[in-house]
N, C-alpha and C positions, 0 to 999 in steps of 0.2 A: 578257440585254440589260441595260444600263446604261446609267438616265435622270439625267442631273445637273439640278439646279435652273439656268435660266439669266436672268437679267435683265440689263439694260444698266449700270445705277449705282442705286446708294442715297446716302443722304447718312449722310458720317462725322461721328461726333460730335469735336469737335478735341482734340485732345491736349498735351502738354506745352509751352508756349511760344507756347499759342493759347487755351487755354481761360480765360485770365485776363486777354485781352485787351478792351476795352471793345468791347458787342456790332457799332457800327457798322464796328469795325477789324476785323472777324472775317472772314476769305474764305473763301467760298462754298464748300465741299470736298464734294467728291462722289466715290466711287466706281465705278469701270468694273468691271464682271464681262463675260465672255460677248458680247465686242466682236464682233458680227457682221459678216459680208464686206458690203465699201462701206464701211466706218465708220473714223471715224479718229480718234484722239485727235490734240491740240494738244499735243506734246511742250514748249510750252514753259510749260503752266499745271502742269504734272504737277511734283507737290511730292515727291513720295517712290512709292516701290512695296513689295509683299509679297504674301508667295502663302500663303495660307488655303485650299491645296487641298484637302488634308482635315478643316478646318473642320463640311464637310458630307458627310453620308454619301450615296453614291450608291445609288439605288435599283438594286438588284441582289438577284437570290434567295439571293446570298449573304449580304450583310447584315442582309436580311429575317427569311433562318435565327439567324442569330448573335443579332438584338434578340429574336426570339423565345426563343431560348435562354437566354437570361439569366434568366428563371423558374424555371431548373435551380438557381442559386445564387443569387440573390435574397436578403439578411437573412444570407446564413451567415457565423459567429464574427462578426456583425453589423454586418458590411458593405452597403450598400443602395449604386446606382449610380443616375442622373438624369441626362439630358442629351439631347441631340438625337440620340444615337448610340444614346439604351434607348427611341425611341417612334417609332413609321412615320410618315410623312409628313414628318418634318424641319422641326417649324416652332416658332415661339419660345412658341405658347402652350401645346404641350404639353412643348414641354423645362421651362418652367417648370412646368405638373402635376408632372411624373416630381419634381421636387425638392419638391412637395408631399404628394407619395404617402411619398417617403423620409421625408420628416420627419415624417410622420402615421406612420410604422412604429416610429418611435423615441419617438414620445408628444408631438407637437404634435397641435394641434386643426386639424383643417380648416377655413381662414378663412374660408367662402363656404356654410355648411351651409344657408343661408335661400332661397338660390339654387338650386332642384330639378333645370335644367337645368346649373349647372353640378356639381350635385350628381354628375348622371347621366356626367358627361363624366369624374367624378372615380373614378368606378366603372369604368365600362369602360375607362379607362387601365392601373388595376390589373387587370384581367381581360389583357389583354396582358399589365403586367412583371411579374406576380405577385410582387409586394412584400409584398403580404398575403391 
């Protein structure tokens, strides 16, 4: 079975030819994932489109296999991997761990050592991608 993440919209941060615009000139951008039946966008506020389908990994036992696997090669000829694709759940605070674990394998300090529970959250991420 194959569970996708689904929400209605988030808010985009603006990009090129909006981000340097003065804030009260700035329009409102949001958005649309996972448009459920009954719903409808206003095609005529819709400023651009793009598909980020694999953006995120779908939960699926195949996936689950694969990020687990990745503790098979982990560091070799010192390669380290981080992202939303090397930790379950898919979510941004631990694709951000995964690039802190990497870089604690390569000799930075972990920046939050005073913090026990995030200490413990830094541990068992590496217990998953076995990066060290």
């Amino acid at each position: 079975i194959n569970i996708e993440n689904q929400y209605n919209f988030g808010i985009q941060t603006p990009g090129p030819g909006v981000y340097d615009l003065p804030l009260e000139d700035k329009p409102v951008m949001l958005i649309s994932h996972a448009l459920g039946p009954g719903k409808a966008i206003d095609k005529n506020k819709v400023r651009g489109g793009g598909n980020h389908a694999r953006a995120h990994p779908l939960y699926s036992s195949w996936n689950l296999a694969a990020q687990l696997s990745l503790r098979l090669f982990q560091g070799r000829d010192g390669l380290y991997y981080c992202s939303n694709w090397t930790t379950p759940g898919n979510c941004h605070d631990m694709s951000l761990l995964s690039g802190f674990l990497c870089a604690h394998a390569i000799g930075a300090k972990y920046p939050f050592p005073q913090d026990i529970e995030a200490l413990k959250d830094f541990h068992r991420l590496n217990d998953l991608m076995g990066v060290w």
